[in-house]
C-alpha positions in Angstrom: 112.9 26.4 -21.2 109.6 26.6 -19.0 111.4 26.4 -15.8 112.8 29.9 -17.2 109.6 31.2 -18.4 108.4 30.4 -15.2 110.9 32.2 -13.3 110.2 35.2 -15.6 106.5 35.3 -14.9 108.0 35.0 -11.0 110.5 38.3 -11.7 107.4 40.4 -13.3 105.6 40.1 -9.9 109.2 41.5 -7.6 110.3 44.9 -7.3 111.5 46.6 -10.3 114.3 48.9 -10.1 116.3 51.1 -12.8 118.6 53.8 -12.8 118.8 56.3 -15.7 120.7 59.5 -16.6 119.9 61.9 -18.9 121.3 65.5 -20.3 119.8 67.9 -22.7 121.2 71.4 -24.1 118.3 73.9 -25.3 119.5 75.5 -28.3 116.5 77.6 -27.4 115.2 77.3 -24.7 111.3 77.5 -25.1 109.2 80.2 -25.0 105.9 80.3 -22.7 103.2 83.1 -23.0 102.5 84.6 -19.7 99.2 87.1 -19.2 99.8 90.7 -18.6 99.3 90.7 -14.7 101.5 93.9 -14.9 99.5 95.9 -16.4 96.5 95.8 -14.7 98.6 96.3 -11.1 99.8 99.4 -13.0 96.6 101.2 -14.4 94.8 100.2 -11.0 97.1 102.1 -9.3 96.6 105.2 -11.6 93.1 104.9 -11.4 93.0 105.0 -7.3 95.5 108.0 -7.9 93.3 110.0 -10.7 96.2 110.2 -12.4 94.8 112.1 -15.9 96.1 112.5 -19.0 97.9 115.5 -20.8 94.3 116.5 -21.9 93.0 116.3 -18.1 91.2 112.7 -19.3 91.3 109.9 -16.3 93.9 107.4 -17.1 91.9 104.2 -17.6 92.8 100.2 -18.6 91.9 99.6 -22.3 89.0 97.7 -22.3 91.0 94.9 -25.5 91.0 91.7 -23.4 94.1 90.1 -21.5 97.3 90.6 -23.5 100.2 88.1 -23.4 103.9 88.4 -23.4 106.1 86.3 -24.1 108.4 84.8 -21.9 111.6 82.0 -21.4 112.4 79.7 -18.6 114.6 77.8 -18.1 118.2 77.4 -18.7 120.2 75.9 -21.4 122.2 72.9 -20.1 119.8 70.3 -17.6 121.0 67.4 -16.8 119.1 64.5 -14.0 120.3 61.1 -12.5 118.2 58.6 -10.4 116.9 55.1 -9.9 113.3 54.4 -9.9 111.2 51.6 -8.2 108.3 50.1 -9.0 106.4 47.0 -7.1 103.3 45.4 -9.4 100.5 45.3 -6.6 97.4 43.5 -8.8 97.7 42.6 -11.7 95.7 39.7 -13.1 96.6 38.0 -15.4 100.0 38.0 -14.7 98.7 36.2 -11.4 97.0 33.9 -13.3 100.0 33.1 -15.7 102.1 32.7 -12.3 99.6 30.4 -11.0 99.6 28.0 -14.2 103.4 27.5 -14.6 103.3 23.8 -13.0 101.0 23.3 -15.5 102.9 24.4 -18.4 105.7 22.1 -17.0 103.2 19.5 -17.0 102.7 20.2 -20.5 106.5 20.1 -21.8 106.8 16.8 -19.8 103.6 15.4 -21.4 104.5 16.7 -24.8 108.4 15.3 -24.7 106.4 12.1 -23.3 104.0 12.1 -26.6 106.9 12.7 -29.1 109.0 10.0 -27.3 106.0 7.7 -27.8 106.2 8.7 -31.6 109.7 8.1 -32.2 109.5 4.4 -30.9 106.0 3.6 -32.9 107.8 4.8 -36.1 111.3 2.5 -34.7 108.5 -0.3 -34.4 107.0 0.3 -37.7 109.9 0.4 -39.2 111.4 -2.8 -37.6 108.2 -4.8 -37.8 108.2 -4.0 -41.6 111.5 -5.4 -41.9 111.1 -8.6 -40.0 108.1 -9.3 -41.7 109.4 -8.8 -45.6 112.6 -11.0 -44.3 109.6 -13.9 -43.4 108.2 -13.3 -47.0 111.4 -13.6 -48.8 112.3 -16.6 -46.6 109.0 -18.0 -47.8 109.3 -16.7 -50.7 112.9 -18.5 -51.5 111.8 -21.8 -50.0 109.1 -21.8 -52.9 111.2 -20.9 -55.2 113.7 -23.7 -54.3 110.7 -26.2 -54.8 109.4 -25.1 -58.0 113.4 -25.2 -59.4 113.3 -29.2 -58.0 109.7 -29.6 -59.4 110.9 -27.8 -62.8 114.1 -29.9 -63.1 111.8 -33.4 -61.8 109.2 -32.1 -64.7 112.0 -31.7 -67.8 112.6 -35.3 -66.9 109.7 -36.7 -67.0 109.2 -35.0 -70.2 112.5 -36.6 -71.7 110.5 -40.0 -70.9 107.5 -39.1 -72.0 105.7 -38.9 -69.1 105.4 -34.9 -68.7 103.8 -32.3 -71.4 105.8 -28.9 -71.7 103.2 -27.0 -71.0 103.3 -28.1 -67.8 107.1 -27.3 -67.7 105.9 -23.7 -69.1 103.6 -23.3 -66.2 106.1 -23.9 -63.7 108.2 -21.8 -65.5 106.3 -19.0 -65.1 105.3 -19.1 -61.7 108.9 -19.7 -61.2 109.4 -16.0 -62.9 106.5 -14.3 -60.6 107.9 -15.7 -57.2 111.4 -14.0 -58.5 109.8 -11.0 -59.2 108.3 -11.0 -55.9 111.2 -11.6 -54.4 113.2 -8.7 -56.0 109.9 -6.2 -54.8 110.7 -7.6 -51.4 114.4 -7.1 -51.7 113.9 -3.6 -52.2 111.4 -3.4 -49.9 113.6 -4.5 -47.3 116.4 -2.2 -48.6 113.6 0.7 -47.8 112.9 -0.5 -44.9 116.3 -0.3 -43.4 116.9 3.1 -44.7 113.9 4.4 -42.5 114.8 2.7 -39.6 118.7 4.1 -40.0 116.6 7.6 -40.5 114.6 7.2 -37.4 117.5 5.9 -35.7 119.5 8.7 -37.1 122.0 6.2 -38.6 124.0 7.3 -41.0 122.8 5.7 -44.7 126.4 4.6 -45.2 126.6 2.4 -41.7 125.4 -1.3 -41.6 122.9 -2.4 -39.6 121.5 -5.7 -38.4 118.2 -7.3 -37.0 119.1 -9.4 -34.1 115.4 -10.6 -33.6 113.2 -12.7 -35.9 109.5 -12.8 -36.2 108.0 -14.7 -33.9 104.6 -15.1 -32.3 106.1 -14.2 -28.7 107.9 -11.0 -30.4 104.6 -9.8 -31.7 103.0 -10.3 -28.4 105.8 -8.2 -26.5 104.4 -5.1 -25.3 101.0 -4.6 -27.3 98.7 -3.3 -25.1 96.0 -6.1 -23.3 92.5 -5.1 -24.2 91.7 -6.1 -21.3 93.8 -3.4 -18.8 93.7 -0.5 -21.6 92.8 2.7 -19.4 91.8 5.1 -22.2 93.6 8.2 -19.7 97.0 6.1 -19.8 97.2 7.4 -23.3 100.1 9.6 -23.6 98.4 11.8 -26.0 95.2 12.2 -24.1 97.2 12.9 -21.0 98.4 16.0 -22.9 95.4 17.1 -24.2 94.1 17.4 -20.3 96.8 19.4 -19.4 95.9 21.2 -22.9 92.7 21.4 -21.6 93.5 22.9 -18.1 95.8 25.8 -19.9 93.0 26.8 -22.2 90.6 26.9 -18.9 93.3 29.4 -16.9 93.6 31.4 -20.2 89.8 31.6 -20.2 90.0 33.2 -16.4 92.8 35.3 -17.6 90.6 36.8 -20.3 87.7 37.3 -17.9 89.6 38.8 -15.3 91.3 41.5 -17.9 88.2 43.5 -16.9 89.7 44.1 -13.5 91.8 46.8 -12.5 95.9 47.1 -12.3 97.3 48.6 -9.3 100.7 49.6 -8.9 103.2 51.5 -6.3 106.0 53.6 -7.5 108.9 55.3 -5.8 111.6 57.5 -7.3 114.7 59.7 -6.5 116.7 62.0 -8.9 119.4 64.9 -8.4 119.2 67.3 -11.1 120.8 69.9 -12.3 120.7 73.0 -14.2 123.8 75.3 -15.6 124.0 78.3 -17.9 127.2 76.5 -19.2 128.7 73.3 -20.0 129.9 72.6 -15.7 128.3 69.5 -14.8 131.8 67.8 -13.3 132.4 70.7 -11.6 130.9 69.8 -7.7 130.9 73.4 -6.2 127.9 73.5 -8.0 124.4 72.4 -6.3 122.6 69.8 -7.5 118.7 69.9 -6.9 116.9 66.6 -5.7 113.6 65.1 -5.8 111.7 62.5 -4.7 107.9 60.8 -5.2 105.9 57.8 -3.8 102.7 56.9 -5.6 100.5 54.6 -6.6 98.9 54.3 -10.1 95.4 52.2 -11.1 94.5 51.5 -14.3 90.4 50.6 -15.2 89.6 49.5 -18.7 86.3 51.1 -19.3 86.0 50.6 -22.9 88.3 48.9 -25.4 85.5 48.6 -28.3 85.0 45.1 -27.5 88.3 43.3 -27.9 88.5 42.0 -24.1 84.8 40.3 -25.2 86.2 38.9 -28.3 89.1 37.3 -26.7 86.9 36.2 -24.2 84.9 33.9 -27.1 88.5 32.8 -28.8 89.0 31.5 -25.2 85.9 29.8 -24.6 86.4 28.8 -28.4 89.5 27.2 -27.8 88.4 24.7 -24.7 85.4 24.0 -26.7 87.8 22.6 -29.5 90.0 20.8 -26.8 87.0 19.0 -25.6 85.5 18.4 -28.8 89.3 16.5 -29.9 89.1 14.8 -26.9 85.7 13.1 -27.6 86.3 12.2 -31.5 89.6 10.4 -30.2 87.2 8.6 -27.3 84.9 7.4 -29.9 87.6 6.2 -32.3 89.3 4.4 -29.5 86.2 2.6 -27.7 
């Protein structure tokens, strides 16, 4: 999935180009209000003339202001087709997030790397928990084996007369709290099992066996020597640096927002314009047109939000940095 977003930031930066058609019919076709520029060609002219009136007055322009009449252009059927292309020259922080996609790779890899981590500490947990609680109840069943032999020895000696029942009772009822124990551990185990089939994503219904047993050497096995730990070898720590290095590029990328955008743009249409309903018939002439600019945007003033981002940014690495020194002290 990041391999594509990273292609995507990629395709933002490439020529863009699209094609569109449209056609519109003007019901009524608006109207425009054009100044009188008739008018004031006319009365000139019968001024430089002396043209007078029927009662011998001069002829003269009324002195009301510019008048207006209205006016329509246009005609009611239009219809355009073109492509238009477009080519982002600055923009950046979309050069910023094409700049950081290794390190968003980096990131999935070092999270898939954490979670993989996860899944075999809660395997372990759960497989350690078992081993151990079948070493108790192996214990557990040797003891009780003992205190049966010692109970049946006991009621024995007290058919002689060399035991007192209360000693028998007292056997009696540590023999109860060792079975008791044992039953906790039973279920215990039977818990046990079901997490590991759950993290295992065994199906409940499915048996499963242990082939190892506790052991001193099985403990041993791949715990981490004191001695060699490098605190960076973490797996988790190694994603909170890449963390840390995408919260530093979205820092830049909010600090650069203040720079300008500039873009190039080139476009072509054919369009036409009918009194009827003829657009498919190609006796008629189609008008063309074509542009090639260039557009720059400045943010002046956007009442503060770059800023604010800015601190959520600078916020953000803070907390990063801050994670990564509470899990230092906890670990040293």
């Amino acid at each position: 999935i990041q391999l594509a977003k990273n292609k995507e930031y990629i395709a933002q930066a490439t020529p863009q180009v699209s094609g569109s058609v449209q056609m519109q019919h003007f019901f009524s076709i608006p109207v425009t209000l054009i100044p009188d520029f008739i008018s004031p060609a006319v009365y000139g002219v019968l001024t430089k003339n002396n043209v007078k009136d029927g009662n011998g007055n001069p002829i003269t322009q009324p002195s009301n202001g510019t008048q207006f009449f209205p006016a329509q252009f246009g005609v009611p059927w239009q219809s355009s087709a073109g492509f238009q292309f477009q080519q982002l020259l600055f923009q950046p922080d979309l050069f910023i997030a094409i700049s950081a996609r290794k390190k968003a790779v980096d990131f999935t890899d070092a999270n898939i790397r954490v979670m993989e981590d996860s899944v075999k500490s809660n395997v372990l947990r759960a497989y350690y928990s078992i081993l151990i609680a079948e070493k108790r109840k192996h214990y557990l069943d040797e003891s009780i084996k003992r205190l049966e032999k010692l109970k049946q020895d006991q009621e024995k000696l007290f058919q002689n007369g060399f035991a007192e029942k209360l000693d028998i009772d007292k056997t009696q009822v540590t023999l109860n709290n060792l079975s008791t124990t044992s039953s906790q551990i039973e279920r215990l185990m039977e818990i046990g099992y079901a997490s590991l089939k759950f993290v295992l994503s065994i199906d409940q219904k499915d048996s499963l066996a242990l082939a190892d047993a506790l052991s001193e050497d099985l403990v041993k096995k791949g715990l981490l020597e004191m001695s060699n730990f490098n605190y960076n070898d973490r797996k988790e720590i190694q994603l909170l640096n890449v963390v840390r290095d995408l919260q530093g590029l979205d820092l830049k990328r909010q600090k650069l927002s203040y720079a300008p955008t500039l873009a190039s743009f080139w476009s072509y249409n054919r369009n036409a314009l009918r009194q009827e309903f003829n657009f498919f018939d190609f006796n008629q002439k189609w008008f063309k047109s074509s542009v090639l600019g260039f557009s720059l945007n400045v943010p002046i003033f956007d009442g503060g939000q770059k800023l604010q981002r800015i601190k959520q940014a600078n916020l953000n690495v803070e907390k990063v940095d801050n994670t990564n020194f509470k899990i230092y002290n906890t670990s040293i």
